[in-house]
C-alpha positions as CSV (number, residue, x, y, z in Angstrom):
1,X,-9.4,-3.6,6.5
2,X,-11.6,-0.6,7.5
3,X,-9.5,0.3,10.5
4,X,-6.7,-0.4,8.3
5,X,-7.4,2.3,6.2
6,X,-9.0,5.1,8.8
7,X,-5.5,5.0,10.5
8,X,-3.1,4.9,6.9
9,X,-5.4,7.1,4.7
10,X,-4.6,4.7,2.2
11,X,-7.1,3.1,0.3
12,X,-6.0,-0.5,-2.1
13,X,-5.6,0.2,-5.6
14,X,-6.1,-3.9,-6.3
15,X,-7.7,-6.6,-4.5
16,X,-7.1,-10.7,-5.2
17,X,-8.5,-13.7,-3.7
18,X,-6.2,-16.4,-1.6
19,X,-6.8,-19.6,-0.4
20,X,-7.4,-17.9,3.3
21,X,-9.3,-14.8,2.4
22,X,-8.1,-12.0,0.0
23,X,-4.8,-9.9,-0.4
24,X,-5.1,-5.9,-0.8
25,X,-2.4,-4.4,-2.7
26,X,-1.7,-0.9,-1.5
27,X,0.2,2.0,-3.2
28,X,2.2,4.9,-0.4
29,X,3.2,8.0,-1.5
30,X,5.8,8.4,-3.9
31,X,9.7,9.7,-2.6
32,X,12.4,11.0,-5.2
33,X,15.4,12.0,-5.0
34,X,16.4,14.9,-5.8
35,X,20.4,15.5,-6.8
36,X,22.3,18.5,-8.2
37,X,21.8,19.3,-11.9
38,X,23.6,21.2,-14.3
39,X,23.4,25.2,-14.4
40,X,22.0,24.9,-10.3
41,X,18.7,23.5,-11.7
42,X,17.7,20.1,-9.4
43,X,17.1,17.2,-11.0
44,X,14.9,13.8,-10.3
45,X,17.5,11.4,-10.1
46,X,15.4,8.4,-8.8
47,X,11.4,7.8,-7.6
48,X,10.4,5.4,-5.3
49,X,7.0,4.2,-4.1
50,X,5.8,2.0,-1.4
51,X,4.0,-1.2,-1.9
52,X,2.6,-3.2,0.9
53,X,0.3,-6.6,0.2
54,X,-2.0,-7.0,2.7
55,X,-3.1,-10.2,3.6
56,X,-6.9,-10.6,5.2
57,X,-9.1,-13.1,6.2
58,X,-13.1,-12.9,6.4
59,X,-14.3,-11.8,9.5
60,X,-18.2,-11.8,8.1
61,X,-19.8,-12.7,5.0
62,X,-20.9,-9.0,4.5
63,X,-18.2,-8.3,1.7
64,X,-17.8,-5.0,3.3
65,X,-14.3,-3.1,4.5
66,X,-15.4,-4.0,7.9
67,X,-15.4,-7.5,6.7
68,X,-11.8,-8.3,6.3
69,X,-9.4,-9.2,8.9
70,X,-5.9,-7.9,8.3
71,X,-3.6,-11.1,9.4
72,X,0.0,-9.9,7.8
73,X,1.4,-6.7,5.9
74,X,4.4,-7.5,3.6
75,X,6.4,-3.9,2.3
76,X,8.7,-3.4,-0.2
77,X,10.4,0.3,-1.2
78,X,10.7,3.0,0.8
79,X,7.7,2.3,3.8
């Protein structure tokens, strides 16, 4: 999970336990969209954000970053 986040520069905003370790639930940046408004002022017409769950297993029994293999990433949104 460390190297995980050293290469994203994301860091998990929530952490649960599974039956094979623990999932990580990570937030990515935020996209909108951006469409015409009225009077030539843009408007926000949608926001988007990443999610990705990410599924570990324990490498150690440290409890550390280091200790947490990443064995699957599941996305949803804009990733």
């Amino acid at each position: 999970m460390a190297d995980f986040m050293r290469r994203t520069s994301l860091t998990p905003s929530d952490a649960y336990p599974t039956s094979s370790g623990r999932t990580f639930v990570v937030h990515g940046p935020t996209t909108s969209i951006v469409v015409p408004g009225s009077y030539g002022a843009p408007t926000v017409g949608r926001s988007f954000q990443c999610q990705m769950l990410v599924e570990t297993e324990a490498a150690d029994a440290k409890g550390t970053a280091d200790s947490w293999r990443v064995t699957r990433i599941t996305r949803s949104g804009p990733c």
